[in-house]
Structure formats: C-alpha cells, structure tokens
C-alpha positions as a Markdown table, in Angstrom:
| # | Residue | x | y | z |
|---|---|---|---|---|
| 1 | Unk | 208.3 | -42.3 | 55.8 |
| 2 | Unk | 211.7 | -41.2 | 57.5 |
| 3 | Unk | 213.2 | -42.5 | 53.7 |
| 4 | Unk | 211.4 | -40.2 | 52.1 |
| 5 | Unk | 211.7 | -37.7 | 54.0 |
| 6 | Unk | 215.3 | -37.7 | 55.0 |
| 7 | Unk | 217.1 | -39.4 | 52.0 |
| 8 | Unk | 214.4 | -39.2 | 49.0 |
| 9 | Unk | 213.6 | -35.5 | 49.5 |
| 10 | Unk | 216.4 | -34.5 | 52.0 |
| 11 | Unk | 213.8 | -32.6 | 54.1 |
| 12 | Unk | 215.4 | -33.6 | 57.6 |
| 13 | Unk | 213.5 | -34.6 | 60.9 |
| 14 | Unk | 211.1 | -31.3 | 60.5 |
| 15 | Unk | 210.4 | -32.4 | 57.1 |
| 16 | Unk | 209.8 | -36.0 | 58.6 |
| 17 | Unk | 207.0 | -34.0 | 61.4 |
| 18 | Unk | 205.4 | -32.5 | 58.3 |
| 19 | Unk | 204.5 | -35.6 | 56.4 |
| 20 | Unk | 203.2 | -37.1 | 59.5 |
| 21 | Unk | 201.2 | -34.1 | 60.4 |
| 22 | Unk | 199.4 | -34.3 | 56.8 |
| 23 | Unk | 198.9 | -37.8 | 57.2 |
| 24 | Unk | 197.2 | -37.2 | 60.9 |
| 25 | Unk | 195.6 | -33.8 | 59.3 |
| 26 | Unk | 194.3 | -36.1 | 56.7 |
| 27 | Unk | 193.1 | -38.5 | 58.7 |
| 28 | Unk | 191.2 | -36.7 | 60.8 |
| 29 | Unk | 189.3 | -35.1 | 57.9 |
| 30 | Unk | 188.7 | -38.1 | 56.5 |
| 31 | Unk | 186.7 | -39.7 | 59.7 |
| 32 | Unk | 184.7 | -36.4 | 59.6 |
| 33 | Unk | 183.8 | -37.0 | 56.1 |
| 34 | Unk | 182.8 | -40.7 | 56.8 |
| 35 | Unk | 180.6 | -39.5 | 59.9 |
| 36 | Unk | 179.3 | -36.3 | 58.0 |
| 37 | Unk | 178.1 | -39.1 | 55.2 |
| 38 | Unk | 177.3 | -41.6 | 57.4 |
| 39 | Unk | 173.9 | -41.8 | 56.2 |
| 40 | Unk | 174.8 | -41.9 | 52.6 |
| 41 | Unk | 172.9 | -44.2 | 50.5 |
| 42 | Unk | 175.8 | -44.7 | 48.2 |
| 43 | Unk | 178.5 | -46.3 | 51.2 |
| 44 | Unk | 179.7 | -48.9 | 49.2 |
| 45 | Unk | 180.1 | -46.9 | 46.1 |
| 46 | Unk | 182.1 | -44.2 | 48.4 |
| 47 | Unk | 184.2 | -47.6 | 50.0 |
| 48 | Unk | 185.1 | -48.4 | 46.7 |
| 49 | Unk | 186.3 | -44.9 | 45.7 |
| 50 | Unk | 188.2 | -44.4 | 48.2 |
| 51 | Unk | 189.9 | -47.8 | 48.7 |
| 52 | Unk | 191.2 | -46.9 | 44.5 |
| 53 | Unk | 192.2 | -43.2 | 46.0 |
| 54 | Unk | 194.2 | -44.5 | 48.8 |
| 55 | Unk | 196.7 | -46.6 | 46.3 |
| 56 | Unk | 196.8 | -43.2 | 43.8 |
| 57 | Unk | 197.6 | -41.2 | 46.7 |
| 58 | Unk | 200.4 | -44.0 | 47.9 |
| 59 | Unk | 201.5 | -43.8 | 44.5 |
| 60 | Unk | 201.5 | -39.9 | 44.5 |
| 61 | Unk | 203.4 | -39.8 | 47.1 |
| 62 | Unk | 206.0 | -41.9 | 46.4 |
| 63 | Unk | 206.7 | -40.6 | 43.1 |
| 64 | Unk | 206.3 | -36.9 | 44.1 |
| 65 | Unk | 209.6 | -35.1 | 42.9 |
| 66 | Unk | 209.0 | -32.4 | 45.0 |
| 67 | Unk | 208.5 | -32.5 | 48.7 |
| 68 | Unk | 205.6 | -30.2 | 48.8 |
| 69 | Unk | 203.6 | -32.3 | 46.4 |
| 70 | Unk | 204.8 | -35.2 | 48.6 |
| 71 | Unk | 203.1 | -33.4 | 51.8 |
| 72 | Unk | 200.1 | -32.9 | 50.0 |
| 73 | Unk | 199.9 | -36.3 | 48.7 |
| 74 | Unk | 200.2 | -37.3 | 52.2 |
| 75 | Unk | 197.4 | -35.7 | 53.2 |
| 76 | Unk | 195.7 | -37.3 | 50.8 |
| 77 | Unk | 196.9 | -40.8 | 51.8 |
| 78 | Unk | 195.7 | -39.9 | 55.6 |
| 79 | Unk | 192.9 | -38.5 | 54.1 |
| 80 | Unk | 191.5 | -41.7 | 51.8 |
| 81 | Unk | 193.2 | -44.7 | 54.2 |
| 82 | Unk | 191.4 | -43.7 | 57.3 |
| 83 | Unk | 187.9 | -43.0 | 55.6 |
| 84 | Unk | 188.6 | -46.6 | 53.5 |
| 85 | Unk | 189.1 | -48.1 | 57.0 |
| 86 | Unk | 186.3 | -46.7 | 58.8 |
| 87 | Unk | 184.2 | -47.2 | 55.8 |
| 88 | Unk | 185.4 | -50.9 | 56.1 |
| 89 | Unk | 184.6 | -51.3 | 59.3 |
| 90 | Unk | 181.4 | -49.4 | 59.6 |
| 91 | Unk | 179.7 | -51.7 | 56.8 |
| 92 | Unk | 180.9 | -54.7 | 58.0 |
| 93 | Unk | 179.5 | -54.4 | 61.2 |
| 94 | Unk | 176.0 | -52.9 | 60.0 |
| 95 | Unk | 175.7 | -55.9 | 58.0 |
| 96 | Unk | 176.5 | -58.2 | 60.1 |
| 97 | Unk | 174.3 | -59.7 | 63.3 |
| 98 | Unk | 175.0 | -57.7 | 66.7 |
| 99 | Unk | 176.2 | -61.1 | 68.0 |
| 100 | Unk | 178.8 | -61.4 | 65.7 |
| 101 | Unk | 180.1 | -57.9 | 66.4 |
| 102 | Unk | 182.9 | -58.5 | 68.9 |
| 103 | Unk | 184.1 | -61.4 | 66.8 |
| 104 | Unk | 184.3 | -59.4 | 63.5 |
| 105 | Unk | 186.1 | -56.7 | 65.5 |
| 106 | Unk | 188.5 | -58.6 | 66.8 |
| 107 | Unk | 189.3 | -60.2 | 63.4 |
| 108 | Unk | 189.1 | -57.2 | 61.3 |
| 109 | Unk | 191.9 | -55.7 | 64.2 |
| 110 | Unk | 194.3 | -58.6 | 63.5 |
| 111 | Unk | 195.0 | -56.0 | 60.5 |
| 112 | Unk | 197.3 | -53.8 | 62.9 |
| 113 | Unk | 198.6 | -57.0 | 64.1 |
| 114 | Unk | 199.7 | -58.3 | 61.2 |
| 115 | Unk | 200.9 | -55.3 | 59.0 |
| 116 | Unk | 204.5 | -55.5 | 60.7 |
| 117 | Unk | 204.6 | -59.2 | 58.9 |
| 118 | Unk | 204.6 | -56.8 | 55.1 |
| 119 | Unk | 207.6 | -54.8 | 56.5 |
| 120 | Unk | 210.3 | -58.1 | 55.3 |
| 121 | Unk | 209.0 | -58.1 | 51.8 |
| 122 | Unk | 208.4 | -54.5 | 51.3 |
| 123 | Unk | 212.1 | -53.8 | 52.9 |
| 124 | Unk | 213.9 | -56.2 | 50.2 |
| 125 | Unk | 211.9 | -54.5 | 47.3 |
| 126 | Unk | 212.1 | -51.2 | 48.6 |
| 127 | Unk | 216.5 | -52.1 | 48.5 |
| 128 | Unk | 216.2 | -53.8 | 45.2 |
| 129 | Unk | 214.4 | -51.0 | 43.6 |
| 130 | Unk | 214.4 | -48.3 | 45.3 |
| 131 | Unk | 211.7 | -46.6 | 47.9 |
| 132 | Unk | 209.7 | -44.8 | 45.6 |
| 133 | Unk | 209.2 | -47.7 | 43.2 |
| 134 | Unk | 208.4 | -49.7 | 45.9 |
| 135 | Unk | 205.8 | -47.3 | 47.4 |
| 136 | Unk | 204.5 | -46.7 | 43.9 |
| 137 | Unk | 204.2 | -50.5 | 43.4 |
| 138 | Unk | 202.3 | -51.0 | 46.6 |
| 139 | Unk | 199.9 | -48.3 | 45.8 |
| 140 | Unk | 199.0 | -49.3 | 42.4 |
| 141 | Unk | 198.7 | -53.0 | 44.0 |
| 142 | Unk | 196.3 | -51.3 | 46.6 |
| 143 | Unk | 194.3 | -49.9 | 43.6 |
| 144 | Unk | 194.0 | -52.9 | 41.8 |
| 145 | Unk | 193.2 | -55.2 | 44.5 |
| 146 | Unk | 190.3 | -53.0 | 45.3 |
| 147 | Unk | 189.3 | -52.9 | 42.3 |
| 148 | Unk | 189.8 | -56.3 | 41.4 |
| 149 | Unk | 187.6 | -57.8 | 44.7 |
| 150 | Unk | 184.6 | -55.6 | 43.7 |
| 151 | Unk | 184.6 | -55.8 | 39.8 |
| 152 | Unk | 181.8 | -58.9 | 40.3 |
| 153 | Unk | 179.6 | -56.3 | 42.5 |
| 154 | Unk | 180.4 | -53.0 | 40.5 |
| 155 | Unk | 179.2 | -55.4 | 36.7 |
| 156 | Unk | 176.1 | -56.8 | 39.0 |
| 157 | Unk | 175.4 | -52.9 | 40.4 |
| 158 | Unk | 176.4 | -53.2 | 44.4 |
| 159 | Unk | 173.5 | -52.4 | 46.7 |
| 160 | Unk | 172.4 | -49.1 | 47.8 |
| 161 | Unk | 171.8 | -49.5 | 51.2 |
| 162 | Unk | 174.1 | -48.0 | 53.8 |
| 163 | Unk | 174.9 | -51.0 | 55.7 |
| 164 | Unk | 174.1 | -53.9 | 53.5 |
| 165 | Unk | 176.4 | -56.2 | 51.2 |
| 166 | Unk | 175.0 | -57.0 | 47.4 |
| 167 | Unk | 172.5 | -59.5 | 47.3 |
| 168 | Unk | 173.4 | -62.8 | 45.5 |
C-alpha cells in the first residue's frame, strides 16, 4: 500500500493513513455485516459473493486512476476481505465437530503465517510489470479461484444451511 500511495498516486504519508483507515473502516463494517447476518440462511451463497468482491475490489483499487476512487475501493477491499474471512472461518467451524475446533483454528491461522511467503513472488511481478498490474492480477486471480473452487457446489446448488457444507 505505501506504492500506491506514495509513488502510484503521489498522495504522501497522509494519503498512505487514508487508505489504511478505509481498509480498517471497511473492515470493521464488514464483521458487523457478517454478525448482523449471522443467521442468514444463505452463508455460503453470501461466502461466495464476497470471496468474488474481494478480488474486484483488489482490482479496483489497483487500477483506480484517481486516488479517491482508490480510497473507496479500499474500503471496499476491507470491507469484502474481512467479511470473506470471517465468513470462512465461521462456517468452517459450525460444520465441523467441537473437538476439531482448536485444530481447524490453528490450521486455518497458518494463513497470517504464511502470507509473508507471497511477498517474493508478488515483489518480482509487481517490478516486472508494475504495481497496479500486479495488484490487478492478484485480484482477478482471487476472483477466479473463488470462483473456480465452488463452480462444482454453485452447478449442484450449495446448501442452505448456515453452518453446513453441500451434501455429496
């Protein structure tokens, strides 16, 4: 983010504390809108949405010629990536066993652990293209992937239970 903000859009270092205050502002209304729909019949569906949402709004963002588009597509990254997550998490432990709990949290927090290992790759790309191509790249990946791992459930019609993975 301090590429973007101090070289893509030459906003400075208060330019750099906007874009992280819309991703925190966005975060934050996106775990209200996961607890406010918490008993949503329609979870996965919303999980789904979202996890697309999150790579358009990383694309967005990086492709935003104009830093206050760029703010609000930040907010829109906080927004979608923390509700994706919490969404993630929050149906992979209600359909899971209580006793496996602890184990799938662990696992499923090796995710902060291992995000530094992207920064190589994503560095080299982001020199050989540029930033914003990279980003854009990333995001589009993001949405495809999503897509891509749930096409199976979305042409067999996923379940509608809060808290329970398609049968089959």
């Amino acid at each position: 983010m301090p590429l973007f903000a101090l070289r893509v859009h030459d906003a400075g270092a208060v330019g750099l504390g906007l874009l992280n205050a819309m991703a925190g502002v966005g975060a934050l209304v996106g775990s209200l809108a996961v607890a406010f729909f918490s008993g949503s019949p329609r979870l996965r569906e919303a999980q789904l949405v979202l996890g697309i949402a999150f790579g358009v709004a990383l694309v967005l963002f990086a492709l935003a010629p104009w830093f206050p588009l760029a703010a609000i597509a930040m907010f829109a990254v906080g927004a979608t990536c923390n509700a994706y997550l919490a969404l993630n998490n929050t149906l992979m432990l209600t359909s899971a066993e209580r006793a496996m709990h602890g184990r799938l949290s662990a696992t499923y927090n090796m995710i902060w652990g291992t995000m530094p290992l992207m920064s190589l790759p994503i560095s080299m790309a982001a020199d050989a293209t540029g930033a914003p191509f990279a980003l854009a790249a990333i995001g589009l990946l993001m949405a495809g992937a999503v897509f891509g791992l749930n096409a199976r459930d979305l042409a067999r019609g996923a379940s509608r239970r809060p808290g329970r993975a398609p049968e089959g």
